[in-house]
C-alpha positions as CSV (number, residue, x, y, z in Angstrom):
1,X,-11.4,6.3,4.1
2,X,-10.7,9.4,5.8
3,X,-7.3,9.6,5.1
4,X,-7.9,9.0,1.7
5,X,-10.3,11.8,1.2
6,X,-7.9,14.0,3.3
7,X,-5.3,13.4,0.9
8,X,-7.4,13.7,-2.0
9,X,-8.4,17.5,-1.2
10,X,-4.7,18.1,-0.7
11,X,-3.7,16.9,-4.5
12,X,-6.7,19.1,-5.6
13,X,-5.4,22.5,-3.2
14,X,-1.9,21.9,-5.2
15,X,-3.5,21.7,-8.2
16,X,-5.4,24.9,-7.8
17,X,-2.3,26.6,-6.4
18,X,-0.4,25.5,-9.5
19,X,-3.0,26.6,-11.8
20,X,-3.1,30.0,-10.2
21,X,0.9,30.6,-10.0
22,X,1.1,29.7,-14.1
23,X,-1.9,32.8,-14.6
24,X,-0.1,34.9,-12.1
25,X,3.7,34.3,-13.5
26,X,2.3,34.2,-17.7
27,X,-0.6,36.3,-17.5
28,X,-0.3,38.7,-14.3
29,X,-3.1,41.4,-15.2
30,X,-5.8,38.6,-14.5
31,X,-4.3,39.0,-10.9
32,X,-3.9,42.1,-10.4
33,X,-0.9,41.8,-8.6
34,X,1.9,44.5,-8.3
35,X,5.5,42.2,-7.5
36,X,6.8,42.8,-10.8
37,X,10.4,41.5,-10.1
38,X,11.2,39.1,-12.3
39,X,13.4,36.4,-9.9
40,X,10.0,36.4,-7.9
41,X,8.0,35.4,-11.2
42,X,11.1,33.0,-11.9
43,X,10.8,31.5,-8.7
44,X,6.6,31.1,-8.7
45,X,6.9,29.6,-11.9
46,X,9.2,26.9,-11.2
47,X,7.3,25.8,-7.9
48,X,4.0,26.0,-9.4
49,X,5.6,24.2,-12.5
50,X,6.9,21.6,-9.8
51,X,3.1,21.0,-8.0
52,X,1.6,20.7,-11.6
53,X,3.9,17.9,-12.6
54,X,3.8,16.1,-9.2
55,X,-0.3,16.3,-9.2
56,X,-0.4,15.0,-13.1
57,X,2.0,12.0,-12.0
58,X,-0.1,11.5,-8.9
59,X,-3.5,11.7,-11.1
60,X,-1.8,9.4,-13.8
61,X,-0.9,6.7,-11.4
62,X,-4.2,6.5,-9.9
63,X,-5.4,5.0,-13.0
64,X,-2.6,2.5,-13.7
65,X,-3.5,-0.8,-13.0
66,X,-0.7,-2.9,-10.7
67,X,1.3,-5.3,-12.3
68,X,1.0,-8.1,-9.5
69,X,3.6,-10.6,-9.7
70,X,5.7,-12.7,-12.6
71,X,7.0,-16.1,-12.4
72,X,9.0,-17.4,-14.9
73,X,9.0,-21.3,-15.9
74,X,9.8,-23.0,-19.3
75,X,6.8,-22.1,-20.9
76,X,6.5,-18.4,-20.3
77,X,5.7,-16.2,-17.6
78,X,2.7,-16.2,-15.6
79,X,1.2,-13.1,-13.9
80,X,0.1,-13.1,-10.2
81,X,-2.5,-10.8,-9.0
82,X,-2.0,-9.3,-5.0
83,X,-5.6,-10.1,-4.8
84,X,-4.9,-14.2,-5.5
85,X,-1.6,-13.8,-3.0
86,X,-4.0,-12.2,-0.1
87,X,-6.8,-15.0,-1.1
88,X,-4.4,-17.8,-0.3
89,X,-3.0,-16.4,2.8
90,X,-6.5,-15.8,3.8
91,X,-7.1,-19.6,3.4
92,X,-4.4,-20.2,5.3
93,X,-5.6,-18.4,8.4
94,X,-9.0,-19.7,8.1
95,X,-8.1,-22.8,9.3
96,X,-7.2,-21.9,12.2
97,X,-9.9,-21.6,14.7
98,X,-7.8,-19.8,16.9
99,X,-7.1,-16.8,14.6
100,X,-9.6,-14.2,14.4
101,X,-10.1,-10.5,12.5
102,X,-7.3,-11.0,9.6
103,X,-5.8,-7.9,7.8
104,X,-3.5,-8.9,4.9
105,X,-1.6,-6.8,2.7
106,X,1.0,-8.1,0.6
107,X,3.6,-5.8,-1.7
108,X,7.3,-5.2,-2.7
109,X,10.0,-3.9,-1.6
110,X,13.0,-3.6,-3.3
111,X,12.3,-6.6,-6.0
112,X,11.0,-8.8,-2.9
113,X,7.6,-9.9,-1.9
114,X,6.4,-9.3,1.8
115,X,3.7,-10.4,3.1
116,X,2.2,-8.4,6.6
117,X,-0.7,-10.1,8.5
118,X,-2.6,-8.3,11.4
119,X,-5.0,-10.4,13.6
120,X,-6.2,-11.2,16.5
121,X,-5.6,-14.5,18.5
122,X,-7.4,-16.4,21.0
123,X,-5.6,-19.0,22.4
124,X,-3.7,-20.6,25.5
125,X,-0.8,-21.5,23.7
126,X,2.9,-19.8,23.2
127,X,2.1,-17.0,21.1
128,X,5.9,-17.2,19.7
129,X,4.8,-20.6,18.4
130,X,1.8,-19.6,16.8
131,X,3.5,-16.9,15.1
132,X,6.2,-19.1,14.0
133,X,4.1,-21.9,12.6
134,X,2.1,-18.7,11.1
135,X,4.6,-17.3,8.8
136,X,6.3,-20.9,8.2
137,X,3.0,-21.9,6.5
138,X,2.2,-18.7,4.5
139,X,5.8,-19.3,3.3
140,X,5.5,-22.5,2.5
141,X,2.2,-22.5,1.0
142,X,2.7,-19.6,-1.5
143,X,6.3,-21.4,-2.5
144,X,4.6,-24.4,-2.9
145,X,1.1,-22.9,-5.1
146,X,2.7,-19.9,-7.0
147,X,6.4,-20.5,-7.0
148,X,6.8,-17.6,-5.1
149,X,10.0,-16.9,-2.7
150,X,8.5,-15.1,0.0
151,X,11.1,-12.7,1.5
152,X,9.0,-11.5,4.7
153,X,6.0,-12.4,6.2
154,X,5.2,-9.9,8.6
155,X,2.3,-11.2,11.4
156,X,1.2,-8.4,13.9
157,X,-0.7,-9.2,17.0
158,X,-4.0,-6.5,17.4
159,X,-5.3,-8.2,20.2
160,X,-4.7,-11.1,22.2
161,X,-7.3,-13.5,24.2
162,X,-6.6,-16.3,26.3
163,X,-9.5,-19.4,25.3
164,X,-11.6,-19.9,28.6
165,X,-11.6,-23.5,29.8
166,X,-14.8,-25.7,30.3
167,X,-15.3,-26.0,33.2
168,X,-16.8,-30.2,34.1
């Protein structure tokens, strides 16, 4: 959330740099400024013009909706939400008692999907196993349920605890 609201304030300080270079370069008696060389004015007004368009895109695409996922079949095409992608995955994990704190995020890149998983694992067993038999079934299960080829799935370890014994 921080970062977010970081970034946020930073889009809004170009914006208000922007606006101020276009009423200093068109309208330079509102500024009082004396730099009356015209290759400066040139110059202000093509960065400024550059942060306006860059914070109008940014603003734009904040209120675009993703398109998700398609997958074509003889009868049309059929739209996949990341949110029904993370879902399943999520399922996935939860039946594993031994996988704890799950972080999914799922995207593109390049035309691909990927899938990335972050948790934590208790367990006694070979980690390279479990991680394995991990990304086999996310795989498998979103190939088998949506039809979707799964190019990467990603799982990264956050913490690691070995299961205590009982003792008898």
């Amino acid at each position: 959330m921080w970062k977010k609201l970081v970034f946020f304030l930073a889009w809004i300080g170009i914006f208000i740099l922007s606006i101020f270079g276009f009423i200093y370069t068109l309208v330079p008696n509102l500024l009082r400024i004396d730099t009356n060389t015209l290759t400066f004015k040139i110059i202000t007004l093509n960065i400024c013009i550059l942060y306006f368009i860059i914070t109008m895109l940014k603003l734009f695409s904040l209120f675009t909706k993703k398109e998700g996922y398609k997958v074509k079949n003889e009868n049309g095409v059929i739209y996949i939400s990341e949110d029904s992608i993370r879902s399943i995955v999520k399922t996935i994990l939860d039946r594993d008692p031994d996988i704890k704190g799950a972080r999914i995020k799922s995207g593109k890149s390049g035309g691909k999907l990927y899938v990335s998983v972050t948790l934590e694992i208790l367990s006694n067993d070979n980690i390279a196993e479990k991680t394995n038999s991990i990304q086999g079934a996310i795989r498998e299960e979103l190939n088998s349920r949506l039809d979707l080829n799964v190019d990467r799935v990603e799982v990264k370890i956050s913490k690691v605890s070995v299961r205590k014994e009982p003792t008898v």
